[in-house]
C-alpha positions as CSV (number, residue, x, y, z in Angstrom):
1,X,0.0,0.0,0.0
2,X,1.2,3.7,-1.2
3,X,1.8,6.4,1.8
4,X,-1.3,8.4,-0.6
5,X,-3.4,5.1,-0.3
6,X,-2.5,4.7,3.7
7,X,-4.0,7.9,4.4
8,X,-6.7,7.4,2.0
9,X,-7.8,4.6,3.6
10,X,-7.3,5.5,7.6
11,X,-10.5,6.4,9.1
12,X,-9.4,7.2,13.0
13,X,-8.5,10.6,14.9
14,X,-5.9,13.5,13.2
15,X,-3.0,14.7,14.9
16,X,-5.0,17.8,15.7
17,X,-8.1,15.9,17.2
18,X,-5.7,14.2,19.6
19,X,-3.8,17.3,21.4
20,X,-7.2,18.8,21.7
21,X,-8.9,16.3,24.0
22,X,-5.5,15.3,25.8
23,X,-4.7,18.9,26.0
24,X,-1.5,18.8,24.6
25,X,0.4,20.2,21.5
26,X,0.6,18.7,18.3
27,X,4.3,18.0,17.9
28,X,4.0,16.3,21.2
29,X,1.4,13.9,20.3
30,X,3.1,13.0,16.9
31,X,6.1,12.4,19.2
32,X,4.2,10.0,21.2
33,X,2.5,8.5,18.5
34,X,5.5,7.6,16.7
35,X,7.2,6.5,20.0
36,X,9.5,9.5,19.8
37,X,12.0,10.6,23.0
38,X,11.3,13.7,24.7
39,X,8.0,13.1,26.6
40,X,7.3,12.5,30.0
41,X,4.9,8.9,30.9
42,X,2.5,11.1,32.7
43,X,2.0,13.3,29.1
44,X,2.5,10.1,27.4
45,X,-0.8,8.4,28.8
46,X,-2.7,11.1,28.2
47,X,-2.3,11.4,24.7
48,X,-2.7,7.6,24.4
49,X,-5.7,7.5,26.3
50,X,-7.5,10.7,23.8
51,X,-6.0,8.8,21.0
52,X,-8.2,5.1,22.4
53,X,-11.2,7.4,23.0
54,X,-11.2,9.2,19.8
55,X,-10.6,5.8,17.7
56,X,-13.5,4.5,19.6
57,X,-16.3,6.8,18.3
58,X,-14.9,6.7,14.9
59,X,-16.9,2.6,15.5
60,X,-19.5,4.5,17.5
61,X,-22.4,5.3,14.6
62,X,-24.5,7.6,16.8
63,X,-22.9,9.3,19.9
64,X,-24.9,9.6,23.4
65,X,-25.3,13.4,23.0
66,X,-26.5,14.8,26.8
67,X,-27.5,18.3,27.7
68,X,-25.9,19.8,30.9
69,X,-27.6,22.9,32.4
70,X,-25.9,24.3,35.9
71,X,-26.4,27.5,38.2
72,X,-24.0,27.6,40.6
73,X,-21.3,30.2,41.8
74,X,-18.5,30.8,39.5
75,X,-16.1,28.5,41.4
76,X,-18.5,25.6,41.4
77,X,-19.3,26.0,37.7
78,X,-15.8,26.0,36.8
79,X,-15.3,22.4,38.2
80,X,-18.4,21.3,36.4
81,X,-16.1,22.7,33.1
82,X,-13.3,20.9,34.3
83,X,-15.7,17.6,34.7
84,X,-16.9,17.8,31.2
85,X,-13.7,18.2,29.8
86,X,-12.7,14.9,31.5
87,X,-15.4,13.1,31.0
88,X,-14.9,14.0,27.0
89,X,-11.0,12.3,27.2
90,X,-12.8,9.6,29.0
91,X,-15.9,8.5,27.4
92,X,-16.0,7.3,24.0
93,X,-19.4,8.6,22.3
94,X,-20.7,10.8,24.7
95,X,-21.1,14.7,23.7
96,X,-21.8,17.1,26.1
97,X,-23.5,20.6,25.5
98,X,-23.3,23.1,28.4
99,X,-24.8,26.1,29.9
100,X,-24.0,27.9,32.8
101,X,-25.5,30.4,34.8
102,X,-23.8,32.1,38.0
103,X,-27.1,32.5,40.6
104,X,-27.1,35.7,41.4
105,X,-27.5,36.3,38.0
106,X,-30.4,33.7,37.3
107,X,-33.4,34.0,35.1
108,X,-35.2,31.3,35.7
109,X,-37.8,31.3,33.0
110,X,-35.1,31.9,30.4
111,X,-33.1,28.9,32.1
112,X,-36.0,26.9,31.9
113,X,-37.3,27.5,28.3
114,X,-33.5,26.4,27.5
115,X,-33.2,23.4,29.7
116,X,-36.7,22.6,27.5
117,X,-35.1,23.4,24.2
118,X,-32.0,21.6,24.6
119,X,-33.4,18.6,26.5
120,X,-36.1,18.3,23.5
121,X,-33.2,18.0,21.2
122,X,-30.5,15.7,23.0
123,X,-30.8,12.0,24.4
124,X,-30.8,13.0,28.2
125,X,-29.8,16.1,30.3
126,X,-28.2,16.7,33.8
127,X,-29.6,19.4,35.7
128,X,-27.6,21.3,38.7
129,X,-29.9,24.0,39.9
130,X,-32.1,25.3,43.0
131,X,-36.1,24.2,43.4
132,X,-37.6,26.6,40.9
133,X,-41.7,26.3,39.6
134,X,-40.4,26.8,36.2
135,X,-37.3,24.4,36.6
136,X,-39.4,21.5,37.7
137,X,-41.7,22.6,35.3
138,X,-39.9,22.2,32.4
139,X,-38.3,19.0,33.8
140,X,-41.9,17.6,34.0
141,X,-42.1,18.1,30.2
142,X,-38.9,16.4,29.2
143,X,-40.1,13.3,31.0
144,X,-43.3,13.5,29.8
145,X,-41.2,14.0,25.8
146,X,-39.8,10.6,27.9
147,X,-36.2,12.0,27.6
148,X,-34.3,11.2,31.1
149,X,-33.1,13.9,33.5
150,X,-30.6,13.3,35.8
151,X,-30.2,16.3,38.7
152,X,-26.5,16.4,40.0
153,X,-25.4,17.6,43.6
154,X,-28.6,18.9,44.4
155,X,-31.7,17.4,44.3
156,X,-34.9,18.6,42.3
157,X,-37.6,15.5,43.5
158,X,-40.3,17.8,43.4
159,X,-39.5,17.9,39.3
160,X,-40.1,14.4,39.0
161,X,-36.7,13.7,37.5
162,X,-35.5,9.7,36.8
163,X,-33.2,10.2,39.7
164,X,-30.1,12.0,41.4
165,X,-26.7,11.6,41.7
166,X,-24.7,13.0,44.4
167,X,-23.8,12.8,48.0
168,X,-26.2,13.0,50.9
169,X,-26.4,16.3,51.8
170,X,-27.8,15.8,55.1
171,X,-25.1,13.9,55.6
172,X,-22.9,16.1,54.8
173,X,-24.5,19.0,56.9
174,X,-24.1,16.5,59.8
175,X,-19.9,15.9,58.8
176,X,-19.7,19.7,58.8
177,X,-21.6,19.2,62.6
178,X,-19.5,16.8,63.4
179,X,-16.3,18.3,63.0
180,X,-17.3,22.1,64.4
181,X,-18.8,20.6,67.4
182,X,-15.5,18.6,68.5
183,X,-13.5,21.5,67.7
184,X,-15.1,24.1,69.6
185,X,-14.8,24.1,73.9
186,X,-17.8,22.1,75.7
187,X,-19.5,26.0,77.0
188,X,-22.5,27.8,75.3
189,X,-20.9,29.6,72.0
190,X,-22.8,31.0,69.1
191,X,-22.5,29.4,65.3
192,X,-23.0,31.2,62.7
193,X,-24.8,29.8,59.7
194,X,-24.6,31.2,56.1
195,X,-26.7,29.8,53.4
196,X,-28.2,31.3,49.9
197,X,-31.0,30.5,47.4
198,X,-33.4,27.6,47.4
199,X,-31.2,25.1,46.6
200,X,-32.6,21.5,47.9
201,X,-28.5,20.7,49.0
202,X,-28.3,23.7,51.7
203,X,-31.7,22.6,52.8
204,X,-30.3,19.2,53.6
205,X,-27.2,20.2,54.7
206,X,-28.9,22.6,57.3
207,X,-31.1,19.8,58.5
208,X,-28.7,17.5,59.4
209,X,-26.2,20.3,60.8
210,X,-29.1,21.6,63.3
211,X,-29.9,17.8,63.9
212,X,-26.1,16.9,64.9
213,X,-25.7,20.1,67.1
214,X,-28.7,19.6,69.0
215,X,-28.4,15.9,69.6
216,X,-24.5,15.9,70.3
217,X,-23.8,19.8,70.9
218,X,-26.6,20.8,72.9
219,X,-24.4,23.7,74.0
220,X,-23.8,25.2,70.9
221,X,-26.1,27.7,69.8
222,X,-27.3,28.6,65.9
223,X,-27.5,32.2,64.7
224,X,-30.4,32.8,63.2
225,X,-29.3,32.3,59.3
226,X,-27.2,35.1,57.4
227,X,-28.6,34.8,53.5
228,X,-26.5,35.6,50.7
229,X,-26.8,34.9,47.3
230,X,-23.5,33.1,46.2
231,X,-21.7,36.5,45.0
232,X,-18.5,36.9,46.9
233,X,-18.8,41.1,47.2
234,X,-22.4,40.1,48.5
235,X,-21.2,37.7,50.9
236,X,-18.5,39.9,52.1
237,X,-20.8,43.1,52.1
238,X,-23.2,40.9,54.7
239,X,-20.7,38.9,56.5
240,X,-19.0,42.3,57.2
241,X,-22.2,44.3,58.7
242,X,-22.5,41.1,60.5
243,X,-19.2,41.5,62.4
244,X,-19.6,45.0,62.7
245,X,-23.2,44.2,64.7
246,X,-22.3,41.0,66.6
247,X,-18.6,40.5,66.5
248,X,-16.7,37.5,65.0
249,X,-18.5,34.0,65.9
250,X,-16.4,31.5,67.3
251,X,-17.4,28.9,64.3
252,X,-19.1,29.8,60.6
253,X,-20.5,26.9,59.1
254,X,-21.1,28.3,55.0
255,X,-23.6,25.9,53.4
256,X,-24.1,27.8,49.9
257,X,-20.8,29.2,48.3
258,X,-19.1,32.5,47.7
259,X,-16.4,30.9,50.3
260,X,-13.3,33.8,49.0
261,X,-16.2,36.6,50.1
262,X,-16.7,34.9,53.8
263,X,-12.9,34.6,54.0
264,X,-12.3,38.0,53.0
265,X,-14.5,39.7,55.8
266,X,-12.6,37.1,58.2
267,X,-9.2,38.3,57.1
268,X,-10.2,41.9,57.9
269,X,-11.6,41.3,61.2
270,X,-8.2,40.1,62.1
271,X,-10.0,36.7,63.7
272,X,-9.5,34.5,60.9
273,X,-6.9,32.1,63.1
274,X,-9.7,32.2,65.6
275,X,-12.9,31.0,64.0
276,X,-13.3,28.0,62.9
277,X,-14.7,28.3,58.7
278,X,-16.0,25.2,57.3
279,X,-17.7,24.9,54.0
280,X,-18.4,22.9,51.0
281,X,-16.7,22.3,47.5
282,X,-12.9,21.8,46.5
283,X,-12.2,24.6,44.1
284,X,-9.0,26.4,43.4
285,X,-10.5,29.4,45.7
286,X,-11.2,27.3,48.8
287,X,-8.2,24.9,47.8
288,X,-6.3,27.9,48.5
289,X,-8.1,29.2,51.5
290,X,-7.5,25.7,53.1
291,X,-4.0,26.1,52.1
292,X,-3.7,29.3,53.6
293,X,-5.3,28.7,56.7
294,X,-8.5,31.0,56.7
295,X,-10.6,27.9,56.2
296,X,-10.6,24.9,58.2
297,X,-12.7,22.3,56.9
298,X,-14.2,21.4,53.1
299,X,-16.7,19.1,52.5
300,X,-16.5,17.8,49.3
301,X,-17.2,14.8,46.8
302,X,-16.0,13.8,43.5
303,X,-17.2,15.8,40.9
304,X,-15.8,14.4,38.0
305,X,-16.9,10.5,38.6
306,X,-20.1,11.5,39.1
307,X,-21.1,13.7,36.3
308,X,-19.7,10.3,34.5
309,X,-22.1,8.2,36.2
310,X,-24.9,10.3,35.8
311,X,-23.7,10.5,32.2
312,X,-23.7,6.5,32.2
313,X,-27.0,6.0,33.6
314,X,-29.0,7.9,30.9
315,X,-26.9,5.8,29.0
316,X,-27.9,2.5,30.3
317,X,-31.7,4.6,30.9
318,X,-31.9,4.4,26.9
319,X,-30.9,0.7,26.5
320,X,-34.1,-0.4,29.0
321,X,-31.7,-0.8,31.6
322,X,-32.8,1.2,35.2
323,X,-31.4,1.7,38.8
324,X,-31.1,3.7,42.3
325,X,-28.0,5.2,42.5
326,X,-26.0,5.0,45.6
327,X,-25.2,8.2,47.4
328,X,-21.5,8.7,46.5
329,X,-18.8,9.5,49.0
330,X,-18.5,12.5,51.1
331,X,-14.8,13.5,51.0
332,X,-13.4,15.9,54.4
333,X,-10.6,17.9,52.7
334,X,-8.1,20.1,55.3
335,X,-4.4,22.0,54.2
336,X,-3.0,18.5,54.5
337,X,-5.5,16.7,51.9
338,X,-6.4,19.6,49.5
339,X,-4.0,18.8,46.8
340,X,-4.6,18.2,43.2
């Protein structure tokens, strides 16, 4: 066979296709490719692992294409980014279309009519957002269009969606309990609790903290709630007027997110080494705070596996095949387990 009819006749991934799903350049992947020197394993195994996935959906004749719609904080929805883009080097013949919107920005009408539109049009879609009328709404009609929706992190049950993947978040609430209450003295002290929108995971989360502290803690006492809405300048506006009014708590438990604005009105009360922060999601902002020392505690889960099974169970939903997912693990992260 001629070099002309080689190329003719190969059907799998370019050059190009390969450095842009392993996230490399192109010289290094023809260098790996053609078992060149000059590339380290780790780099190496990426680029073979793209290079498998891509030559798999060439034999893939129609790809699982799922919708993904997430409000969140900016931190949060970055990580969702960072998911996709893994679950893309990953996942032979599954396509992922996104949208994101940051909360305190939400319209949830227009966020609805889209979730609609691009759930009509795609095999299945995974939903992160808080407990809307015209969110479950719209979910309603894509099951009754029988397409599956799968709601990730926080829970929508009132939508009617095929089922939820994610941790426990009362669970979760109690482990942020938990660790607050055995760090604090055994006397009466005062906890602050921060939370934002109508999201169905700070609900649960602020069930099972209030449940832990008044079973085991009895002598810790809740603030009465300080609402943001997941904008770090909000947070730090509120958090601030807070301090100003009441002082600086002993303990901050933050259930929503906008964790870089609670730290930054700790850091200027000077009492950051003396209250206790905990909070929830590993992203590079709270990564740092924990690294830094203004945060104590993260609770956390992995994001990445389980946008991939939520992903895989539409999958399997399509092929007749249906199940309960377990809640998946609840992950404690401190500045000596934060790494990447």
């Amino acid at each position: 066979m001629t070099t002309s009819d080689r190329k003719t006749a190969w059907k799998g991934p370019t050059i190009h296709q390969v450095a842009e799903v392993s996230g490399v350049g192109p010289a290094t992947v023809d260098r790996v490719l053609n078992n060149r020197p000059g590339v380290r394993e780790q780099t190496r195994q990426r680029v073979r692992t793209a290079f498998e996935k891509l030559r798999q959906e060439t034999s893939v004749t129609k790809p699982l294409r799922i919708a993904l719609h997430c409000e969140s904080g900016d931190g949060f929805n970055g990580e969702v980014r960072s998911a996709i883009a893994a679950l893309h080097r990953s996942e032979p013949g599954v396509v992922v279309s996104s949208a994101f919107t940051v909360t305190y920005e939400l319209d949830a009408n227009a966020f609805a009519a889209r979730l609609l539109e691009d759930g009509t049009r795609t095999d299945g879609s995974v939903v992160v957002a808080r407990e809307h009328p015209a969110i479950n709404g719209a979910i309603r009609q894509l099951r009754r269009k029988g397409k599956p929706v799968v709601c990730l992190t926080s829970d929508l049950p009132s939508s009617r969606r095929n089922t939820y993947v994610g941790n426990d978040q009362h669970a979760a609430g109690s482990v942020a309990a938990q660790v607050i209450g055995r760090s604090l003295p055994k006397t009466p002290l005062p906890v602050l609790l921060m939370m934002s929108v109508a999201f169905r995971s700070q609900k649960d989360r602020e069930m099972g903290f209030r449940r832990v502290l008044r079973t085991s803690f009895p002598h810790l006492r809740i603030e009465e709630p300080l609402i943001s809405d997941d904008s770090p300048d909000t947070t730090h506006r509120h958090l601030a007027d807070y301090f100003a009014a009441h002082g600086v708590p002993p303990a901050i438990y933050n259930v929503a997110g906008a964790n870089r604005g609670v730290a930054q009105a700790l850091v200027e009360t000077g009492c950051a080494d003396d209250a206790i922060l905990v909070g929830h999601e590993l992203t590079p902002v709270s990564r740092g705070l924990l690294q830094a020392g203004t945060m104590d505690f993260i609770v956390a889960h992995d994001l990445k596996a389980e946008l991939t099974q939520a992903v895989r169970w539409i999958g399997a939903f399509l092929e007749g095949v249906t199940s309960e997912p377990d809640a998946t693990q609840i992950l404690l992260h401190t500045r000596y387990n934060c790494g990447l």
